[in-house]
C-alpha positions in Angstrom: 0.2 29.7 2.5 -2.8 29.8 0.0 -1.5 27.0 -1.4 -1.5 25.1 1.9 -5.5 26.1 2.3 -6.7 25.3 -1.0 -5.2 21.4 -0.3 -6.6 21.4 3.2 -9.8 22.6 2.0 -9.6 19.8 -0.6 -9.0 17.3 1.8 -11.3 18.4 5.3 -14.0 21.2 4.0 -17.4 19.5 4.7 -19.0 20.9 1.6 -16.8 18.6 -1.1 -18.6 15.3 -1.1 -17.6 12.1 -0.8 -14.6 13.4 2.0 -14.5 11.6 4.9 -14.4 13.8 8.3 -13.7 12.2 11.3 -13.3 15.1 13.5 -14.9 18.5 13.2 -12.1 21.1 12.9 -11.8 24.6 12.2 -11.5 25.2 8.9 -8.3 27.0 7.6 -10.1 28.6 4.2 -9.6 32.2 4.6 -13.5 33.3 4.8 -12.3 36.7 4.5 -10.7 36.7 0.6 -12.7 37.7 -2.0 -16.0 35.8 -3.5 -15.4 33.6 -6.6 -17.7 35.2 -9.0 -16.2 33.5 -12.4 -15.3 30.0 -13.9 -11.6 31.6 -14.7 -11.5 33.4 -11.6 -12.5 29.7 -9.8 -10.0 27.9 -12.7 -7.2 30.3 -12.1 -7.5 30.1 -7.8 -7.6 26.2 -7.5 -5.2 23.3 -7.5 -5.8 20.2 -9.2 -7.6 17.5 -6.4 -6.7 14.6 -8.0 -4.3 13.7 -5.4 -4.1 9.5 -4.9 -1.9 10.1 -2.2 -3.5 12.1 0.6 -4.0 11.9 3.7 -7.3 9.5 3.6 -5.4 6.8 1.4 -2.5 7.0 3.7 -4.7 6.2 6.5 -6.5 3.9 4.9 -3.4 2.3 4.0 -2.1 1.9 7.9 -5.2 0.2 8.3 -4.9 -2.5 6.2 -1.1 -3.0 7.5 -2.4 -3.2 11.1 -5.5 -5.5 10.3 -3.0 -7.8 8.4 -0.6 -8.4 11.2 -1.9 -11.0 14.1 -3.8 -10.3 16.5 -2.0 -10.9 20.0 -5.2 -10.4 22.6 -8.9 -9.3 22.4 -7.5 -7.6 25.7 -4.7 -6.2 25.0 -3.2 -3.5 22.6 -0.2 -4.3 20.5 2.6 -2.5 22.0 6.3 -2.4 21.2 8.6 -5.6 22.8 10.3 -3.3 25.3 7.5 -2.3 27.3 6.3 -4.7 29.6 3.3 -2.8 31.4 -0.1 -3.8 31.6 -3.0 -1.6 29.9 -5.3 0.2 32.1 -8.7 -2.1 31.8 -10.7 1.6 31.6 -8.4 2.4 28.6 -8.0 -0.4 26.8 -8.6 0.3 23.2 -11.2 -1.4 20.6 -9.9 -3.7 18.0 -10.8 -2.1 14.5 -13.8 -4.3 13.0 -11.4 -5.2 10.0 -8.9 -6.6 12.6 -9.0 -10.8 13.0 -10.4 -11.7 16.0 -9.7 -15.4 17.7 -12.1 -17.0 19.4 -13.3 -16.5 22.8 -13.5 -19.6 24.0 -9.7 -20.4 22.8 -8.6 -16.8 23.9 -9.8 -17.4 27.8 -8.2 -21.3 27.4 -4.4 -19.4 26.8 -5.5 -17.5 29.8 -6.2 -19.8 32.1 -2.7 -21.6 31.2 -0.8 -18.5 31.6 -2.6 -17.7 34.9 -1.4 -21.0 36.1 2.4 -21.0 34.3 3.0 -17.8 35.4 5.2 -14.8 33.2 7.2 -16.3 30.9 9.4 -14.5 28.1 8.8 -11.2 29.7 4.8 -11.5 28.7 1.9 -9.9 31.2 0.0 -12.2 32.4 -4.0 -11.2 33.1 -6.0 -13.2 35.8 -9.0 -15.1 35.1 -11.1 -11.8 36.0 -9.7 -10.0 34.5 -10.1 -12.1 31.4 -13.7 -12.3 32.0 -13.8 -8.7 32.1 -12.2 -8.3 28.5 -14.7 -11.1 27.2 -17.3 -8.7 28.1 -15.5 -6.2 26.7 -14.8 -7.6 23.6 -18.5 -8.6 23.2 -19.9 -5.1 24.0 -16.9 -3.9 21.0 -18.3 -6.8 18.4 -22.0 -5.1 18.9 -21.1 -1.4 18.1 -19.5 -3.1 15.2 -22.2 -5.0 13.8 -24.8 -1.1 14.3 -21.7 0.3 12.3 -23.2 1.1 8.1 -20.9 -1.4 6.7 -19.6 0.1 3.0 -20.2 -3.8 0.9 -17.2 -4.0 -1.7 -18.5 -3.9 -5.1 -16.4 -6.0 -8.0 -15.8 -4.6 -11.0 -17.3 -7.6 -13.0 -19.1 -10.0 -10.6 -18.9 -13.5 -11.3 -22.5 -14.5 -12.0 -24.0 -11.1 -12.4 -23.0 -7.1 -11.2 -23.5 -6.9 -7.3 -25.6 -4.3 -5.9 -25.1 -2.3 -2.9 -27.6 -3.8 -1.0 -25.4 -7.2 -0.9 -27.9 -9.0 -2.6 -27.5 -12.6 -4.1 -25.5 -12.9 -6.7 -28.3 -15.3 -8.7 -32.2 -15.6 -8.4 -34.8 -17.2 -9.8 -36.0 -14.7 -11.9 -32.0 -14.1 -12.8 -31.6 -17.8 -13.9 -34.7 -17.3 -16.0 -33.6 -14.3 -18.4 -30.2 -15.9 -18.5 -32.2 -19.0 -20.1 -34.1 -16.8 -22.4 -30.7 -14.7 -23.2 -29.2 -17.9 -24.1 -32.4 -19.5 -25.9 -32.5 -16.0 -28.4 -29.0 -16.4 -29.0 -28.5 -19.7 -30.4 -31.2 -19.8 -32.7 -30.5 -19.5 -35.8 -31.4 -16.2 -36.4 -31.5 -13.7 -33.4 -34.5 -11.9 -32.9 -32.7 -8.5 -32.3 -36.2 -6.3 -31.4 -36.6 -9.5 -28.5 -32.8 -9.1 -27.6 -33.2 -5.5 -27.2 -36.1 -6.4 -24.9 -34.4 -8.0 -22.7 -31.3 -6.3 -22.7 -32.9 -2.6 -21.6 -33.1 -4.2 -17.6 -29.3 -5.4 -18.3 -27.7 -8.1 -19.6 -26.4 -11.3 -17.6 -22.3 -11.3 -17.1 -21.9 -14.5 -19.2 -23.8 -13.6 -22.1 -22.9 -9.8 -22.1 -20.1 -10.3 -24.7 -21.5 -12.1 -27.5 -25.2 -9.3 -27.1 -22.8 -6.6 -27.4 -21.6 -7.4 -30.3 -24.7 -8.5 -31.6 -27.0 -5.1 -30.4 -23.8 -3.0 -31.3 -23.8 -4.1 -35.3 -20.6 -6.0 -35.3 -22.1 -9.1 -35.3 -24.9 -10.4 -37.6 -27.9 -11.9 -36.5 -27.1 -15.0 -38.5 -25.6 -17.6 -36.5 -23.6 -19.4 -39.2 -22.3 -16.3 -40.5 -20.6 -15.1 -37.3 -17.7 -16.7 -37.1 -16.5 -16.0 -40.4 -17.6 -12.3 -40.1 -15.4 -12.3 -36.6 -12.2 -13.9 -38.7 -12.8 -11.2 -41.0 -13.1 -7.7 -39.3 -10.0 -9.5 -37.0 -7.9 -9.9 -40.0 -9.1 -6.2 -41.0 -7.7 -4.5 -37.8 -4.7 -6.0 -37.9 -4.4 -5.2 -41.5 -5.0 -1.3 -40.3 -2.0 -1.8 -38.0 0.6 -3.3 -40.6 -0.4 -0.3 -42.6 -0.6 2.5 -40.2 1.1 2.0 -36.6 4.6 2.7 -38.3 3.6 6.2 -39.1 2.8 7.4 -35.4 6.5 8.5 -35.5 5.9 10.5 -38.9 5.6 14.2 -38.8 1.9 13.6 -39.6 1.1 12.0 -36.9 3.0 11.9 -34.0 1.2 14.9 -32.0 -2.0 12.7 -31.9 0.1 9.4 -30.7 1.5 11.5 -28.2 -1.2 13.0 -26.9 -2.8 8.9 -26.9 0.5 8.3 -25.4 0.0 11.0 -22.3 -4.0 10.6 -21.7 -3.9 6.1 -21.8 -2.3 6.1 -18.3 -4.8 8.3 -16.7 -7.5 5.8 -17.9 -8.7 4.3 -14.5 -5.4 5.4 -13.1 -7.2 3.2 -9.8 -7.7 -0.6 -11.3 -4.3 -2.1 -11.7 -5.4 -3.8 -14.9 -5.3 -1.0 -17.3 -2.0 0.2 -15.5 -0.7 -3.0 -17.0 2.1 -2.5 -20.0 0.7 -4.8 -22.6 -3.1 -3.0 -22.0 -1.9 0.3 -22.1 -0.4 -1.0 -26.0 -3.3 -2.1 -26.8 -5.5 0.8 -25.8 -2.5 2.8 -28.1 -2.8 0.6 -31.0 -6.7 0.9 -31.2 -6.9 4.6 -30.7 -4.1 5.4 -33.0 -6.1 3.6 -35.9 -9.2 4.8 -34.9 -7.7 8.4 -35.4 -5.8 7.9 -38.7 -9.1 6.5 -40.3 -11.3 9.2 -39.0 -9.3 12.5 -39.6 -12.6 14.5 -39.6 -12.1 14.4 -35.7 -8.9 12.6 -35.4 -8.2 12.2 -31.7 -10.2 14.0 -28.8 -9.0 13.8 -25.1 -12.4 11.4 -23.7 -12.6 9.0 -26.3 -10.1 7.0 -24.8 -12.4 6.2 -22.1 -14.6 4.4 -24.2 -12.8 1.8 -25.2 -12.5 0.4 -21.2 -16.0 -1.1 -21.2 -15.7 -3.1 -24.1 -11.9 -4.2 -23.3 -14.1 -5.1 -19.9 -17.0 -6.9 -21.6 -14.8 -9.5 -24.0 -11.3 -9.8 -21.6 -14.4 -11.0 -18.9 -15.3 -13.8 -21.6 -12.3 -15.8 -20.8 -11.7 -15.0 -17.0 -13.7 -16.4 -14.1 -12.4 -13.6 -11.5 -12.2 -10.1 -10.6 -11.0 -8.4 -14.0 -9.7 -5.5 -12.3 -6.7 -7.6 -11.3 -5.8 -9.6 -14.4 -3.0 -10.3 -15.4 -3.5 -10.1 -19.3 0.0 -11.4 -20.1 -1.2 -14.6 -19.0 -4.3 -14.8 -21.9 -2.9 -16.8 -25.3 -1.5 -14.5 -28.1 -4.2 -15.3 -30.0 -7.4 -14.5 -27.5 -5.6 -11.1 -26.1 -5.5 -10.1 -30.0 -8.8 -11.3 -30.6 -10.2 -9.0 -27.3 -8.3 -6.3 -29.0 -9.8 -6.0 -32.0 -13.2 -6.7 -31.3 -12.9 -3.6 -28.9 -11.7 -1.4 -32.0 -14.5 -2.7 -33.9 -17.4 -2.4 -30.8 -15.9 1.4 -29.9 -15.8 2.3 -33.4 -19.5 1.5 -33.6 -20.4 3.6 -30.5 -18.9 6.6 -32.4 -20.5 6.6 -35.8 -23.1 7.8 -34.3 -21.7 10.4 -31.9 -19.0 11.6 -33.9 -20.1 15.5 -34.0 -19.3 15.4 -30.6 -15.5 15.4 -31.3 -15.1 17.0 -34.8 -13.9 20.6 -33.9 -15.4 22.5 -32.1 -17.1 19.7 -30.9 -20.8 20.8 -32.3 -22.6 17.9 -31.0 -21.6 18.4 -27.3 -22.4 22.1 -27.4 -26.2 20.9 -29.0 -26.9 18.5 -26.5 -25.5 20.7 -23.5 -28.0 23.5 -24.7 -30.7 20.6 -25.1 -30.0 19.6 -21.9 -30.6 23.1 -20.0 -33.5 23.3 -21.8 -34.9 20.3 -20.3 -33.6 20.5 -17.0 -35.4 24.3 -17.1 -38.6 22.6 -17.3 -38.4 19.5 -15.4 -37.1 21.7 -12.4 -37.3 25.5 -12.6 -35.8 25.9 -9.0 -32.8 23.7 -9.9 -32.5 25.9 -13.2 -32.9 29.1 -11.5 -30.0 28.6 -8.5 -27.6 27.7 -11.7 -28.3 31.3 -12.8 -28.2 32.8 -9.1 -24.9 31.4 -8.9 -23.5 31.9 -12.4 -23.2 28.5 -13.3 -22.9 27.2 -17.0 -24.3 23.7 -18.1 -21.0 23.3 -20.2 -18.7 24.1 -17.2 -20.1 20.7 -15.4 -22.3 18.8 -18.5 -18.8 19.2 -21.2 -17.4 16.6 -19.4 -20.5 14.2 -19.0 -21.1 14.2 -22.8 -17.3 14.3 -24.0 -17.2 10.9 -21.5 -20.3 9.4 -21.4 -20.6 9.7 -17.3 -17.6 7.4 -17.0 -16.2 10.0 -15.0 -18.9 10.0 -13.2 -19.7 6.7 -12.5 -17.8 3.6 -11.4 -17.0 1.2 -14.3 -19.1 -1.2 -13.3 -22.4 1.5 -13.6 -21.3 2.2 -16.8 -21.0 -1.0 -18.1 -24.8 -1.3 -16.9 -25.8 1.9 -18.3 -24.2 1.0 -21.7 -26.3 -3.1 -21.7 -29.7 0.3 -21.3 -27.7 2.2 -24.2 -27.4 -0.9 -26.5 -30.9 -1.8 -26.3 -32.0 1.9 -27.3 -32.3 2.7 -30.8 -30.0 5.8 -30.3 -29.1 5.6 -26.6 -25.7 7.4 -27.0 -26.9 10.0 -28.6 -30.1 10.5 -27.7 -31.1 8.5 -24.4 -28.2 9.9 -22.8 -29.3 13.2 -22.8 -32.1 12.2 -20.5 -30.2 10.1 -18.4 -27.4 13.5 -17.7 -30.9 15.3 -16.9 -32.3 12.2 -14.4 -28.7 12.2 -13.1 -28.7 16.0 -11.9 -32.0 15.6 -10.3 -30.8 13.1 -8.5 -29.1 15.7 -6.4 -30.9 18.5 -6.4 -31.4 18.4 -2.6 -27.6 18.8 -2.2 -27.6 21.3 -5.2 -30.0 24.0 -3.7 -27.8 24.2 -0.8 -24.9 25.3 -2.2 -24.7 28.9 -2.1 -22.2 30.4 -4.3 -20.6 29.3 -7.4 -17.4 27.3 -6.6 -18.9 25.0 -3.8 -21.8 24.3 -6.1 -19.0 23.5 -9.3 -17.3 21.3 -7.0 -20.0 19.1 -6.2 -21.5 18.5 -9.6 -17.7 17.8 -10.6 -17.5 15.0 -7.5 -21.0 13.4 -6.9 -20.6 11.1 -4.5 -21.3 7.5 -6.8 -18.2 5.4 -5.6 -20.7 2.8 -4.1 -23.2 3.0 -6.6 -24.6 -0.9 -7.9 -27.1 -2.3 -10.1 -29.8 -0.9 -7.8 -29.2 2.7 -8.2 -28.6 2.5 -12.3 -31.4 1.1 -12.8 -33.2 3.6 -10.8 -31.8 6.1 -12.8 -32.9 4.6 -16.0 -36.3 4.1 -14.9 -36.2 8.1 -14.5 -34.4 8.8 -17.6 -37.3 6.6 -19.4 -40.3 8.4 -17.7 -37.9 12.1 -18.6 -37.8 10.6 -22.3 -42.1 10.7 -22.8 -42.9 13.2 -20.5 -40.5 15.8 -22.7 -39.9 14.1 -25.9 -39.6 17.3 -28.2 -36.6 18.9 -25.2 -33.9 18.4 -27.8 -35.7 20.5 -30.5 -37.4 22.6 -28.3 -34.8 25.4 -27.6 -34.6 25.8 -31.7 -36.2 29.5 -32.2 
């Protein structure tokens, strides 16, 4: 029976964001049992939530069947073959907005024909009123639809640059124009990399994204005529590491790490159907395997395995015009899918030279910038800081996870990728920047923070902000915070040091 209540309170209680309620019903949590006072006490009493199945994805599921099948009336329900009565006009049901609607005009036509034909094939036939009255009907339906907040889907790579929420155009003026500049600074002959970084710090436009990450990330020179042979090179290179090494993961040495690579790669993005893909999840083996046999100082930590996803992103997006998330990358050239592959190994192990305490044991850097952070957040917002104490929460029972990952888990892929173009552009945005931008991101919420009341429901929400829907617009919000946070407190990471 507690089992039962925990997943209903998973799926229904009001205070986990993000959960959609459409009914208000009584909730089943037993109010009476005893307070969760402790992180064990809350770890030991709860289930795991992440549940793709439930009840909302089933639903959601039904809806897309029904809104896929045709439409037989505005007028009418569709109702099984064997019953042949006609719908009460008071009860007649609204089609769902995602539903296709026919015309009007060509709707009352068929109306007017079976009015004069008669029933045929055991069909109902509706009088010319009465069709009139379901034109009305149907009108008054399409207007509740249209004052209905519309939820905008948001690619995962747009086409001409990332979407925002607002459903803005994918291209502007002033968009056409840093794209012009972006491509004027990189194809001269020798890349003005303070100017790149610049422009890069408001994001970077989709079709040059691949060849500025490389650049502001050190894997490529600024040189023009010296990058291709630099690319042949470090390409050669990796696939020199795996001739050498990827025959060993079965060695005594090393097969706990591949199989622990082995068990985390399919719960990266376990939702986008491209890194559920065979031939990715080999690739994302091959590159953290060698990653881990050349760095044995850390070796590998469960997180880092999400890094490599944006950068897989950035370069398989050079050489597809749509919607990554589906790709198929079986049907890239041998020689391109290799070529993505190692220039992600290379990129990734960039990004972790210079956060690499944060995954040699005991994970030092992590626990630094979690205590940096608490400092900071105690004097940006002492009420926020004070309710973590009232309810005995620690900054390493929700932060752990949003320095081990970088917010990815946080944040949709698409955020992250524009957070990292911010990253890039900053001298030491992944080890330093970030800090500010984990400090902007919990302000964000400290409305829905103060009024949680006791431990778990507070734990809950900072482990399931509501950012599905995030864009552009909010990211860049954030950094704009996280840049103000940065030289309003610039001595928080040293200042807790006694």
């Amino acid at each position: 029976m507690a089992t039962d209540n925990r997943i209903h309170f998973w799926r229904r209680n009001a205070k986990v964001p993000g959960r959609f309620q459409d009914t208000p019903k009584a909730s089943n949590v037993n109010t009476k049992s005893k307070k969760t006072s402790t992180f064990h006490e809350f770890a030991r009493s709860t289930n795991d939530a992440w549940d793709i199945n439930d009840e909302e994805d089933y639903d959601m599921l039904c809806l897309k069947q029904s809104s896929s099948s045709p439409v037989q009336s505005i007028s009418m329900p569709q109702m099984p073959r064997l019953k042949l009565f006609k719908a009460p006009e008071d009860t007649e049901p609204e089609p769902h907005p995602q539903d296709r609607q026919e015309p009007i005009s060509t709707q009352l036509d068929q109306d007017e024909i079976d009015e004069e034909s008669g029933p045929a094939n055991g069909r109902v036939v509706k009088s010319c009123s009465d069709a009139q009255l379901n034109v009305n009907a149907a009108r008054n339906t399409l207007q509740k639809q249209k004052s209905l907040p519309v939820r905008p889907v948001i690619p995962l790579v747009a086409r001409i640059s990332d979407q925002n929420t607002s459903g803005a155009p994918p291209m502007t003026v002033r968009e056409k124009t840093r794209l012009d500049k972006f491509k004027l600074l990189l194809t001269s002959p020798n890349t003005d990399l303070e100017e790149l970084r610049k422009h890069s710090w408001s994001g970077i436009p989709r079709e040059v994204r691949p060849v500025t990450w490389r650049l502001l990330s050190g894997y490529l020179p600024a040189n023009k005529e010296r990058r291709d042979l630099v690319l042949q090179r470090k390409r050669k290179e990796y696939y020199g590491f795996i001739e050498q090494y990827y025959h060993s993961r079965t060695d005594e040495n090393h097969k706990d790490t591949y199989r622990q690579i082995h068990i985390d790669i399919p719960r990266t993005n376990p939702l986008i159907p491209l890194f559920q893909q065979a031939l990715v999840q080999e690739v994302f083996e091959r590159i953290l395997f060698i990653w881990a046999i050349r760095h044995p100082a850390s070796g590998y930590v469960q997180g880092i395995n999400d890094l490599v996803t944006p950068f897989f992103v950035v370069f398989l997006s050079e050489f597809v015009e749509e919607d990554v998330e589906n790709f198929e990358m079986a049907s890239l050239p041998l020689d391109t899918q290799r070529n993505i592959e190692a220039d992600s190994f290379w990129c990734m192990s960039k990004l972790l030279d210079g956060i690499q305490d944060n995954y040699t044991f005991a994970q030092p850097g992590i626990q630094i910038i979690v205590k940096a952070l608490e400092e900071l957040v105690s004097r940006i917002d002492e009420d926020v800081h004070v309710h973590f104490q009232k309810c005995e929460v620690e900054y390493l029972q929700f932060a752990f996870r949003w320095m081990n990952n970088l917010l990815m888990r946080e944040l949709p892929l698409r955020c992250t990728i524009r957070l990292w173009d911010t990253y890039q552009a900053e001298s030491e945005g992944f080890s330093h920047f970030h800090l500010y931008v984990c400090a902007a991101f919990l302000i964000k919420w400290r409305k829905e923070i103060l009024s949680m009341v006791d431990f778990q429901s507070l734990l809950m929400l900072l482990q399931n902000l509501p950012t599905i829907h995030w864009g552009n617009e909010e990211v860049g919000m954030l950094l704009a915070e996280a840049y103000r946070l940065k030289y309003m407190f610039a001595d928080a990471p040293s200042h807790y040091k006694r």
